[in-house]
Biopython code that builds the backbone (N, CA, C, O; Angstrom):
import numpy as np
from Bio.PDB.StructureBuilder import StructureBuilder

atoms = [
    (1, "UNK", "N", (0.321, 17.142, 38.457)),
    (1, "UNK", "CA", (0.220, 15.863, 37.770)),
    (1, "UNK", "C", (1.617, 15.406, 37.341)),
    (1, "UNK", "O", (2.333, 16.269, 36.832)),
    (2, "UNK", "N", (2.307, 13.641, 37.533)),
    (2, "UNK", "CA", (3.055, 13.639, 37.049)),
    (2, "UNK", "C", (3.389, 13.256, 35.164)),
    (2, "UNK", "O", (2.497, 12.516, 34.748)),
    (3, "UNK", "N", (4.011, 13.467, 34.507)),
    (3, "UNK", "CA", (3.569, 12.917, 33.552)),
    (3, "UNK", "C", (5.086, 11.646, 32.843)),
    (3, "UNK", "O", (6.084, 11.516, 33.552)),
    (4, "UNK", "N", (5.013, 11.016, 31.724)),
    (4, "UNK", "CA", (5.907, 10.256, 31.230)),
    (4, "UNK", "C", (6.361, 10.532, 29.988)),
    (4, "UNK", "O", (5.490, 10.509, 29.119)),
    (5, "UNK", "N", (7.400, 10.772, 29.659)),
    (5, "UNK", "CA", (7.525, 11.322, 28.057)),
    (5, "UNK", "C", (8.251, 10.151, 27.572)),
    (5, "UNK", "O", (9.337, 9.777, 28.015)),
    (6, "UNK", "N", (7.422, 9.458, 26.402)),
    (6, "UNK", "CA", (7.933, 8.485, 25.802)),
    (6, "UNK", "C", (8.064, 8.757, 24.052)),
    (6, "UNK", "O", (7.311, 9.537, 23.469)),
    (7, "UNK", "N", (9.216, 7.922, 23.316)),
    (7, "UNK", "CA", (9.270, 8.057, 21.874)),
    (7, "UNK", "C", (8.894, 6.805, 21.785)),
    (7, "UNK", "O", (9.079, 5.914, 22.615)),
    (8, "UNK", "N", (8.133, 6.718, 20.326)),
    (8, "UNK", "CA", (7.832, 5.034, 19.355)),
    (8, "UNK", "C", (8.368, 5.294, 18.539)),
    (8, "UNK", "O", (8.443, 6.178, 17.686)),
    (9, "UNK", "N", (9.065, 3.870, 19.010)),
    (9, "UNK", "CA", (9.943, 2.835, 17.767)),
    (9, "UNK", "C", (9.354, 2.093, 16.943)),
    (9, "UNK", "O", (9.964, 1.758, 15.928)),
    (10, "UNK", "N", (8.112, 1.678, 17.153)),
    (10, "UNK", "CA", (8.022, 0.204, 16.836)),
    (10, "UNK", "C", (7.530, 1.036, 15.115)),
    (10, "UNK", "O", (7.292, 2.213, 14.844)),
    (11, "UNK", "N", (7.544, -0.465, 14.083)),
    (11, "UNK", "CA", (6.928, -0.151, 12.699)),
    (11, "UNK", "C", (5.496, 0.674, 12.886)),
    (11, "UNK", "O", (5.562, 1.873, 12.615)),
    (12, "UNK", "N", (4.330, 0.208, 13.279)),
    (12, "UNK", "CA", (3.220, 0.162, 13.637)),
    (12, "UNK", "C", (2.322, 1.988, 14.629)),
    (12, "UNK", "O", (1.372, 2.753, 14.461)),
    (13, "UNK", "N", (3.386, 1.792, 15.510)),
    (13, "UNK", "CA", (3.415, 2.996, 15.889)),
    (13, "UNK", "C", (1.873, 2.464, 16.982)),
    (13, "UNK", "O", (1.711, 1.246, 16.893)),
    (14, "UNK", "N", (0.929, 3.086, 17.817)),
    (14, "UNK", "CA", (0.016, 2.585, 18.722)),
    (14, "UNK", "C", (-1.458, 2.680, 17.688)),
    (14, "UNK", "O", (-2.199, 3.604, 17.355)),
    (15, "UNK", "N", (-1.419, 1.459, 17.456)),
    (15, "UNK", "CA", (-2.671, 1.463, 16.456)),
    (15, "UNK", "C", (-3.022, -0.213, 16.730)),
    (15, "UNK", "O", (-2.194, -1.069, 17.042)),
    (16, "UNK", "N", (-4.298, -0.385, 16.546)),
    (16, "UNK", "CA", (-5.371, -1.642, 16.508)),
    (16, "UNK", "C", (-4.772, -2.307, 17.670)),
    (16, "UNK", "O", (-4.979, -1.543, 18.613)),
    (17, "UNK", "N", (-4.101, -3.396, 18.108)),
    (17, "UNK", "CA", (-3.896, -4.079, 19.177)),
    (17, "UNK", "C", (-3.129, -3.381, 20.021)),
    (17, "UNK", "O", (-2.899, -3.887, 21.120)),
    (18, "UNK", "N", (-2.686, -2.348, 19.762)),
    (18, "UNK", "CA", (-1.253, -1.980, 20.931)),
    (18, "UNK", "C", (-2.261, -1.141, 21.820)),
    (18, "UNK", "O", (-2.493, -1.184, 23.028)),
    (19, "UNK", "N", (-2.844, -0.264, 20.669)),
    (19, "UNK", "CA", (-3.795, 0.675, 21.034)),
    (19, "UNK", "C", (-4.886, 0.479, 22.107)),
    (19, "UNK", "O", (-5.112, 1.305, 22.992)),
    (20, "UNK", "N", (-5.821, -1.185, 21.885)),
    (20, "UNK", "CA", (-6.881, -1.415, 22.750)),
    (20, "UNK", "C", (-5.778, -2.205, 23.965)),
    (20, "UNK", "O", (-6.402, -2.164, 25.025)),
    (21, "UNK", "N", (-4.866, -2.662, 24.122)),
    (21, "UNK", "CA", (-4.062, -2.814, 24.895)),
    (21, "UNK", "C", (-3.911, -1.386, 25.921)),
    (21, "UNK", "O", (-4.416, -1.320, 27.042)),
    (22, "UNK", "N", (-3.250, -0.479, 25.387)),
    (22, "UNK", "CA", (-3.046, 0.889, 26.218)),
    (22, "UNK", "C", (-4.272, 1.622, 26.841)),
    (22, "UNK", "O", (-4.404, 1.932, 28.025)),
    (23, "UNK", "N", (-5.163, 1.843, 25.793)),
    (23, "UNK", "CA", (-6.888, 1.986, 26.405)),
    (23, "UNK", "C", (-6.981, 1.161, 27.721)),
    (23, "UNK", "O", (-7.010, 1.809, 28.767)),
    (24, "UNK", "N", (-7.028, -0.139, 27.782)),
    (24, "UNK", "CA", (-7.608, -0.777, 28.945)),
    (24, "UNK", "C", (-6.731, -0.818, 29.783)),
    (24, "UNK", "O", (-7.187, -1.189, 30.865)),
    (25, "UNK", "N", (-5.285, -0.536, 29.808)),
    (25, "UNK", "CA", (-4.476, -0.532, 31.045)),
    (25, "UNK", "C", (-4.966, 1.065, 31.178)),
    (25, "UNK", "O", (-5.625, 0.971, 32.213)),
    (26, "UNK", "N", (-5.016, 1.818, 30.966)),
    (26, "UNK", "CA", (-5.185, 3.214, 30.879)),
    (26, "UNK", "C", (-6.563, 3.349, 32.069)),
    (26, "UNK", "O", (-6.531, 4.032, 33.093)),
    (27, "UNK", "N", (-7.617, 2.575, 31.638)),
    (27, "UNK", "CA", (-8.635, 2.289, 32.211)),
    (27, "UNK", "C", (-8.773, 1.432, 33.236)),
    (27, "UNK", "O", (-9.930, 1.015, 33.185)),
    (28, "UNK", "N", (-8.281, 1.022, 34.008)),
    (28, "UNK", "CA", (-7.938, 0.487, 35.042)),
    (28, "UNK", "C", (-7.701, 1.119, 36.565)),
    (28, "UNK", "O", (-7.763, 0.736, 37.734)),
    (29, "UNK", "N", (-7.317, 2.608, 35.643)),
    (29, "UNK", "CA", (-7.108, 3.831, 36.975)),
    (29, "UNK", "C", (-8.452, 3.936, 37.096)),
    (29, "UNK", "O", (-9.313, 3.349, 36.440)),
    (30, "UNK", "N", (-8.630, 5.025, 38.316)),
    (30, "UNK", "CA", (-10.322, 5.878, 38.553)),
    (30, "UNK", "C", (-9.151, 7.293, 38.436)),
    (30, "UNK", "O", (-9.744, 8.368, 38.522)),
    (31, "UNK", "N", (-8.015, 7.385, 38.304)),
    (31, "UNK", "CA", (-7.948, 8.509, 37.839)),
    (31, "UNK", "C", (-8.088, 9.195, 36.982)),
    (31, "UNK", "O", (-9.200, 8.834, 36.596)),
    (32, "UNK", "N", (-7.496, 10.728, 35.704)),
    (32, "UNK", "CA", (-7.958, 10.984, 34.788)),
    (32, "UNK", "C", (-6.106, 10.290, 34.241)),
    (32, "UNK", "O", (-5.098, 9.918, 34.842)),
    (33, "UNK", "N", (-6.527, 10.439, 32.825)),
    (33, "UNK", "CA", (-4.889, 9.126, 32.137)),
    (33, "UNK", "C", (-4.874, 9.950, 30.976)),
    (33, "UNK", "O", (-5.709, 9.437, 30.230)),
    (34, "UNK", "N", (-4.451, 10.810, 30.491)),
    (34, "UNK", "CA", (-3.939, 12.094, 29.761)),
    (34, "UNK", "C", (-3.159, 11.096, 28.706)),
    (34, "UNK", "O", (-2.496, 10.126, 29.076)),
    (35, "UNK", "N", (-3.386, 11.578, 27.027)),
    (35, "UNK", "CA", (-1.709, 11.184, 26.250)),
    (35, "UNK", "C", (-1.645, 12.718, 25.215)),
    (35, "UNK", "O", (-2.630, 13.293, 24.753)),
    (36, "UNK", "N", (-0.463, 13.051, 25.076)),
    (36, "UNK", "CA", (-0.557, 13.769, 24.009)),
    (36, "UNK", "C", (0.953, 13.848, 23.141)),
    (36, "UNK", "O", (2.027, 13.414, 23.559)),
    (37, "UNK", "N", (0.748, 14.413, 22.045)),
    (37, "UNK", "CA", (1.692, 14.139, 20.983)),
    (37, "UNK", "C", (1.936, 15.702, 20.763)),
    (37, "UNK", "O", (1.433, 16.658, 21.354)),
    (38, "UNK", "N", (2.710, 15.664, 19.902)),
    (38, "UNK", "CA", (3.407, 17.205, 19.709)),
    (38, "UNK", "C", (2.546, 17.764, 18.651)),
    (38, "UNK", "O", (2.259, 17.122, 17.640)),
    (39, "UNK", "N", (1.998, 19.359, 18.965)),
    (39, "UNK", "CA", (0.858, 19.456, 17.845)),
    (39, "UNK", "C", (-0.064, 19.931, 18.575)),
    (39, "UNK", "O", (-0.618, 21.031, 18.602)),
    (40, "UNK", "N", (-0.239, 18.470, 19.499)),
    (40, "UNK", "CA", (-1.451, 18.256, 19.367)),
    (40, "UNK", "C", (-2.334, 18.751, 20.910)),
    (40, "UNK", "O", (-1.597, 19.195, 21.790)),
    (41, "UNK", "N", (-3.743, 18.686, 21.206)),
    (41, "UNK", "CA", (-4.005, 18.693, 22.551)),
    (41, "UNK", "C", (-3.530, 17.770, 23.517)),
    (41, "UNK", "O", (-2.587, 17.056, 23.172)),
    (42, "UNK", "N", (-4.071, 17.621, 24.848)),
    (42, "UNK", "CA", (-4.195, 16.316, 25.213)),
    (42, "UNK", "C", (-5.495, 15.299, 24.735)),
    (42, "UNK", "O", (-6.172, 15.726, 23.800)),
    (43, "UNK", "N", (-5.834, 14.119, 25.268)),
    (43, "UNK", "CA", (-6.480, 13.094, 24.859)),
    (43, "UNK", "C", (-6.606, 12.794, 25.678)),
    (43, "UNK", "O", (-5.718, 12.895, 26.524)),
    (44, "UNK", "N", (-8.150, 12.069, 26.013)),
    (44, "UNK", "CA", (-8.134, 11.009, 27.349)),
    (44, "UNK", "C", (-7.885, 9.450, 26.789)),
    (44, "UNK", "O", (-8.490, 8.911, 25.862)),
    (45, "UNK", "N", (-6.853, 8.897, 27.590)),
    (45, "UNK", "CA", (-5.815, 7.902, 27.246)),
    (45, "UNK", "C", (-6.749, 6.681, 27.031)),
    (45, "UNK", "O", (-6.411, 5.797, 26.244)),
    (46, "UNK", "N", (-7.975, 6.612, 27.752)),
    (46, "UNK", "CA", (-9.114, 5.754, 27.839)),
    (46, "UNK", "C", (-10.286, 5.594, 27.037)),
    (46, "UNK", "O", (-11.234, 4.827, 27.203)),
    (47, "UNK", "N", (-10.062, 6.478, 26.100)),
    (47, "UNK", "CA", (-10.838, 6.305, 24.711)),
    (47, "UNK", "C", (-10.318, 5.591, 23.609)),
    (47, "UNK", "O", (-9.378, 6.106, 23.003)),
    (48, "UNK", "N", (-10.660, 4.743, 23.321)),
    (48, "UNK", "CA", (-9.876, 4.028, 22.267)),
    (48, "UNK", "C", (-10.306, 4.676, 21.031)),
    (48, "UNK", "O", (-9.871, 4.315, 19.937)),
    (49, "UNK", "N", (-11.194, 5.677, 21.182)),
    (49, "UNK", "CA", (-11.710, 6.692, 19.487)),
    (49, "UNK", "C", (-10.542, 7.809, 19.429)),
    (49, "UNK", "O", (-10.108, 8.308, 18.391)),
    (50, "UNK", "N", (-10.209, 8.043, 20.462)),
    (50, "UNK", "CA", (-9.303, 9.598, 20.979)),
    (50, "UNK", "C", (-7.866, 9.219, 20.707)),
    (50, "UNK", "O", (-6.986, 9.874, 20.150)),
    (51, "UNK", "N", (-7.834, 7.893, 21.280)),
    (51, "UNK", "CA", (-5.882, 7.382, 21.195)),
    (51, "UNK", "C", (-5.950, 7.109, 19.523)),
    (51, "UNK", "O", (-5.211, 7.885, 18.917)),
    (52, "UNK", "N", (-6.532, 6.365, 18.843)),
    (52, "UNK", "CA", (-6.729, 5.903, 17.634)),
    (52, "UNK", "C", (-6.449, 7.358, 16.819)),
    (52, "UNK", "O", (-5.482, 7.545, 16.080)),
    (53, "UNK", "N", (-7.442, 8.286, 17.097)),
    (53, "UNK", "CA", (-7.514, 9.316, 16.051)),
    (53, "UNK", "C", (-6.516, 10.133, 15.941)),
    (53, "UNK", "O", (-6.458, 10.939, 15.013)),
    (54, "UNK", "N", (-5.291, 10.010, 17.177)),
    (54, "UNK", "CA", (-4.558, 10.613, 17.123)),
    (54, "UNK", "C", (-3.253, 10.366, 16.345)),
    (54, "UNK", "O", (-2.223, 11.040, 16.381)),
    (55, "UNK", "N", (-3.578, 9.005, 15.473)),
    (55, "UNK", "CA", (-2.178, 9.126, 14.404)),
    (55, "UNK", "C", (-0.809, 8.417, 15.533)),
    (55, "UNK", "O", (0.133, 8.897, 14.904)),
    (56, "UNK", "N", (-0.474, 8.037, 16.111)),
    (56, "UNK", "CA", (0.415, 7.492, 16.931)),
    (56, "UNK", "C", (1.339, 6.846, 16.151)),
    (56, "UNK", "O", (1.319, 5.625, 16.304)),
    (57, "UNK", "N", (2.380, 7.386, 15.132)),
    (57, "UNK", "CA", (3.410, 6.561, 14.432)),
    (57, "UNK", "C", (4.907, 6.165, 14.543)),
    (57, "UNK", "O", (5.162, 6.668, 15.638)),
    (58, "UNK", "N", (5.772, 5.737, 14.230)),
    (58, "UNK", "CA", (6.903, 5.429, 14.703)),
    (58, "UNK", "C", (7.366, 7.141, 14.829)),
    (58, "UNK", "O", (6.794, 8.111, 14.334)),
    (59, "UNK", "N", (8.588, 7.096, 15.663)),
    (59, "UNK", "CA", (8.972, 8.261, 15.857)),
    (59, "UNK", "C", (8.530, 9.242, 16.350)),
    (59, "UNK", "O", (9.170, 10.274, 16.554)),
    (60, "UNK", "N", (6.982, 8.986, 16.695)),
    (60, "UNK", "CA", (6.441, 9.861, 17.350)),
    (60, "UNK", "C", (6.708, 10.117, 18.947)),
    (60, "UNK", "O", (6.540, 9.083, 19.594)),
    (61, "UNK", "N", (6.996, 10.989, 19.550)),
    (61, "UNK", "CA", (6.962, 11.277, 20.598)),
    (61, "UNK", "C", (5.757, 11.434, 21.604)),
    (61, "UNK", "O", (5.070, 12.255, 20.996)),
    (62, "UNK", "N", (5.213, 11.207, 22.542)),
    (62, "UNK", "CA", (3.828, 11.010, 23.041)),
    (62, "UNK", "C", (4.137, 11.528, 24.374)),
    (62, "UNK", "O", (5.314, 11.468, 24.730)),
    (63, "UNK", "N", (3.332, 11.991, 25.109)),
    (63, "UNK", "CA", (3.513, 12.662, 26.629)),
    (63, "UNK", "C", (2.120, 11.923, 27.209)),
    (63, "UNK", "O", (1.011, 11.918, 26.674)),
    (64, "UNK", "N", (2.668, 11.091, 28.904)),
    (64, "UNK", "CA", (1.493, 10.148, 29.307)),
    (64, "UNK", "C", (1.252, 11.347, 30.646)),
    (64, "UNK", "O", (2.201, 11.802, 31.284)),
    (65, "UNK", "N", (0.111, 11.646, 30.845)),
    (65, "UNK", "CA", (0.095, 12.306, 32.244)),
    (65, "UNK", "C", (-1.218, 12.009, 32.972)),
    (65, "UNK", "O", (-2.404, 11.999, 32.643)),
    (66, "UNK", "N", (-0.444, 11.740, 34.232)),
    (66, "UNK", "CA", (-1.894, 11.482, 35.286)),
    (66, "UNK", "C", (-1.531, 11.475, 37.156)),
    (66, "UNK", "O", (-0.540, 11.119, 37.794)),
    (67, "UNK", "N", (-2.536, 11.910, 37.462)),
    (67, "UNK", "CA", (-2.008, 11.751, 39.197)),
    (67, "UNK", "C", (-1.737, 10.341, 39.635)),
    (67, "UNK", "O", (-1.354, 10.122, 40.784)),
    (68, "UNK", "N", (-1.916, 9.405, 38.790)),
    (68, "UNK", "CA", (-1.981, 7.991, 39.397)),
    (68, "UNK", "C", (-0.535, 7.639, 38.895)),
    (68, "UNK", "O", (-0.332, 7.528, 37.686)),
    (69, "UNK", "N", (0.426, 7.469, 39.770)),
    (69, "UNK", "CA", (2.129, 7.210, 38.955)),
    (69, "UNK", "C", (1.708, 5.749, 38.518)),
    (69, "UNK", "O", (1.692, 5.315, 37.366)),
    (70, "UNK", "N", (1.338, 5.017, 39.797)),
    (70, "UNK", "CA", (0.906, 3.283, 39.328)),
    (70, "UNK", "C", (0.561, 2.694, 37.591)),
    (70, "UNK", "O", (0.968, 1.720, 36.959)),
    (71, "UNK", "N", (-0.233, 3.651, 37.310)),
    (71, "UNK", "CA", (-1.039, 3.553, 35.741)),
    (71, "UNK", "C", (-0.014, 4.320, 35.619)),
    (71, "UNK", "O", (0.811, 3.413, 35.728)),
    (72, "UNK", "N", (0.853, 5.585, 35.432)),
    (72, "UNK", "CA", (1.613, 6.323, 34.397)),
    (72, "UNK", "C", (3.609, 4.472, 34.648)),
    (72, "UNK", "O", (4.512, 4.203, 33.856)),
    (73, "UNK", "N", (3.394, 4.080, 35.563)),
    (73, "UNK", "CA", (4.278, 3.301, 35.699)),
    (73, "UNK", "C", (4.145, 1.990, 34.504)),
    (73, "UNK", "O", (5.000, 1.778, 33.644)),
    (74, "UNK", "N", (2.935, 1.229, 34.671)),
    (74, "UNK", "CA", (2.502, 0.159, 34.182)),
    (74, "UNK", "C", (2.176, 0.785, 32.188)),
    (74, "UNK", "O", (2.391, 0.025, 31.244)),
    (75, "UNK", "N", (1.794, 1.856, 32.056)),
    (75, "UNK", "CA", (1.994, 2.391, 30.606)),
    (75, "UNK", "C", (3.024, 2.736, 30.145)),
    (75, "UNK", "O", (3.057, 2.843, 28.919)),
    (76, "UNK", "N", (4.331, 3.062, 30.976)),
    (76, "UNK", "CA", (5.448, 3.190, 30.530)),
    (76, "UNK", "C", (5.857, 2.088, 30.382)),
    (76, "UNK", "O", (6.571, 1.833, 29.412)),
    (77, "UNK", "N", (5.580, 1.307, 31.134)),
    (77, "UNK", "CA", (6.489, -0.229, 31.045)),
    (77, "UNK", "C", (5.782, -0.963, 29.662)),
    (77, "UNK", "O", (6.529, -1.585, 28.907)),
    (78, "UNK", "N", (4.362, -0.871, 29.370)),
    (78, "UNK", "CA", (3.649, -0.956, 28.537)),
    (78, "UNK", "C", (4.202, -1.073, 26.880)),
    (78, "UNK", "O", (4.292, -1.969, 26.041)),
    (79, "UNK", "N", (4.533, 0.515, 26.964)),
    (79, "UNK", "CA", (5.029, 0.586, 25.718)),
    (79, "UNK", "C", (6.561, 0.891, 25.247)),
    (79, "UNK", "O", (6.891, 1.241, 24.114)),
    (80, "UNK", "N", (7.170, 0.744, 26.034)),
    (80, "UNK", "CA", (8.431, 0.232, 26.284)),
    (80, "UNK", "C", (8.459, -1.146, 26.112)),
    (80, "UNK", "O", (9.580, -1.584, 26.372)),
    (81, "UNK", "N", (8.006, -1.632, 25.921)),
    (81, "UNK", "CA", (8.124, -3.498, 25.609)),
    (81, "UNK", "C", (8.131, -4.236, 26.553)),
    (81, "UNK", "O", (8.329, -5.448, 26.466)),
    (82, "UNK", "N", (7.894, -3.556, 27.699)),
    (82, "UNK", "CA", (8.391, -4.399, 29.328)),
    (82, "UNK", "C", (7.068, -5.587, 29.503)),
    (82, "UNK", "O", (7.148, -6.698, 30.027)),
    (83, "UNK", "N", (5.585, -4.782, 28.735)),
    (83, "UNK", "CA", (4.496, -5.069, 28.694)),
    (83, "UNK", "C", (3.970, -6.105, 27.696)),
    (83, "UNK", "O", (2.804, -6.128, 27.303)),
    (84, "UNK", "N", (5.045, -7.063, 27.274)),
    (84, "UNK", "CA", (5.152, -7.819, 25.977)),
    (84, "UNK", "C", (3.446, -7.416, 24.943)),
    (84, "UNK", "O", (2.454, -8.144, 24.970)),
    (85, "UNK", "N", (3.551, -6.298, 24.261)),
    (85, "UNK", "CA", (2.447, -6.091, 23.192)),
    (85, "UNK", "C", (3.369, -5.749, 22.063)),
    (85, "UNK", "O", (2.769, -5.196, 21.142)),
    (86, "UNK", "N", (4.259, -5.864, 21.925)),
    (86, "UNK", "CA", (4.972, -6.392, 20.449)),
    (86, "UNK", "C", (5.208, -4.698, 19.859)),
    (86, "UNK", "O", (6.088, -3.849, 20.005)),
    (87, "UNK", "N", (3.516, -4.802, 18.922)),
    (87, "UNK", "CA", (3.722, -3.551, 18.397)),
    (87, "UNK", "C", (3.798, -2.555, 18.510)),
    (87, "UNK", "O", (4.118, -1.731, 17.653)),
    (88, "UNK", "N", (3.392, -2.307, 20.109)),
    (88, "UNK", "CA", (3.962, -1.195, 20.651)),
    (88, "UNK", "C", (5.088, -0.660, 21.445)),
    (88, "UNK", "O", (5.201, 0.116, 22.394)),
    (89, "UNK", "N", (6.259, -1.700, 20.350)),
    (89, "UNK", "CA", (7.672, -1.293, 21.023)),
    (89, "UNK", "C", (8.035, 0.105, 20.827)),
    (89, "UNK", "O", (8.133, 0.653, 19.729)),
    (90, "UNK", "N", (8.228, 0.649, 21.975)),
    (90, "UNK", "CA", (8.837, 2.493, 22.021)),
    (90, "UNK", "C", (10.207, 2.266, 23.133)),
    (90, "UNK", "O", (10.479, 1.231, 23.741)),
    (91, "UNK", "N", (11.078, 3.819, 23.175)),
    (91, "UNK", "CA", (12.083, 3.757, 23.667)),
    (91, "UNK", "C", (11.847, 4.753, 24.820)),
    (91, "UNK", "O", (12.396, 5.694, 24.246)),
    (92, "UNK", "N", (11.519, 5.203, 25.818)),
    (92, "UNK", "CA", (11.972, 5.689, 27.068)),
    (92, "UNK", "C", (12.548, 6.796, 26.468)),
    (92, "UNK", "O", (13.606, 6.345, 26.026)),
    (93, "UNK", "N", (12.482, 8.247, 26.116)),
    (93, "UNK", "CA", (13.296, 8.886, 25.800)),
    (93, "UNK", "C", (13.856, 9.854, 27.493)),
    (93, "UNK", "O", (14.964, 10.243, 27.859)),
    (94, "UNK", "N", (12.580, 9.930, 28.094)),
    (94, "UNK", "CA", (13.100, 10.888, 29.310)),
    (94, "UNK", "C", (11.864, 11.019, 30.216)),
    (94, "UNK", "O", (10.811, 11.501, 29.797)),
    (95, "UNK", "N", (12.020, 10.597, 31.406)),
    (95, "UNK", "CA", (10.518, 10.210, 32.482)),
    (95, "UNK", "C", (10.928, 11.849, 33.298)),
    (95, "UNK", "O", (12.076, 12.200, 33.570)),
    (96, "UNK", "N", (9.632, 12.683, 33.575)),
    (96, "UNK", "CA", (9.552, 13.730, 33.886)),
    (96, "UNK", "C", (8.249, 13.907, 35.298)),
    (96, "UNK", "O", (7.058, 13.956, 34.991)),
    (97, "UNK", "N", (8.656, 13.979, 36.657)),
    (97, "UNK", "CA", (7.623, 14.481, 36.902)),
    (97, "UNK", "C", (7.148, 15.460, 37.263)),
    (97, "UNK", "O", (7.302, 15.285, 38.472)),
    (98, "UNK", "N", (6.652, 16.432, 37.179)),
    (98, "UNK", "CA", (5.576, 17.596, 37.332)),
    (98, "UNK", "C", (4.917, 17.758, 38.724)),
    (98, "UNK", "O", (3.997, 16.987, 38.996)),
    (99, "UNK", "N", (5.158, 18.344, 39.298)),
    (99, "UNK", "CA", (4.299, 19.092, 40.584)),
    (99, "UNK", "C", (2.995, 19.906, 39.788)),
    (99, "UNK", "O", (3.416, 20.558, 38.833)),
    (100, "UNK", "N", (2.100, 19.963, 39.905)),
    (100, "UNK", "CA", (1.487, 21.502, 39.604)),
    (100, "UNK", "C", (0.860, 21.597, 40.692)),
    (100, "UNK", "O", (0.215, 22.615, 40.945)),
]
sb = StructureBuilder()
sb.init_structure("model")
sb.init_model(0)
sb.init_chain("A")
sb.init_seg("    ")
for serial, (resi, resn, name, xyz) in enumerate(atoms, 1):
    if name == "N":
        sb.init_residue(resn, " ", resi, " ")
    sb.init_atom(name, np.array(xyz, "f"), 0.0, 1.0, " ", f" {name:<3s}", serial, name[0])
structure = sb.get_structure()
């Protein structure tokens, strides 16, 4: 699987609009769309109960992983700001991909 390692900047961090924003691009694959934070497990990226509960705040670091690069492409660009949703401005810290 490859995955995307991104940090948030924004105030807000991925909560209420950024959040159902990332859910439905997330959902758009038929693949599986992985997020996880440090801590923590993974999450399926397509639950908006699962991304929500996971606390997503500035500074947080988040890991996106999935076989579909297309969706891990369009969520990086997403929340990187490329994806104009405001509050979920984050910074690109380091894109990684993974063979397994």
């Amino acid at each position: 699987m490859a995955e995307r390692r991104v940090k948030v900047t924004t105030e807000v961090g991925i909560q209420a609009r950024p959040a159902t924003v990332f859910v439905d691009t997330a959902a758009q694959s038929n693949a599986e769309v992985l997020i996880a934070k440090a801590g923590q497990g993974r999450h399926d990226a397509k639950s908006i109960l699962q991304v929500l509960t996971m606390d997503v705040r500035p500074g947080d670091a988040i890991v996106l992983t999935s076989d579909d690069e297309a969706v891990l492409d369009r969520l990086s660009a997403l929340v990187s700001n490329d994806g104009e949703v405001g509050e979920a401005d984050v910074t690109i810290v380091e894109t990684v991909d993974d063979e397994d």
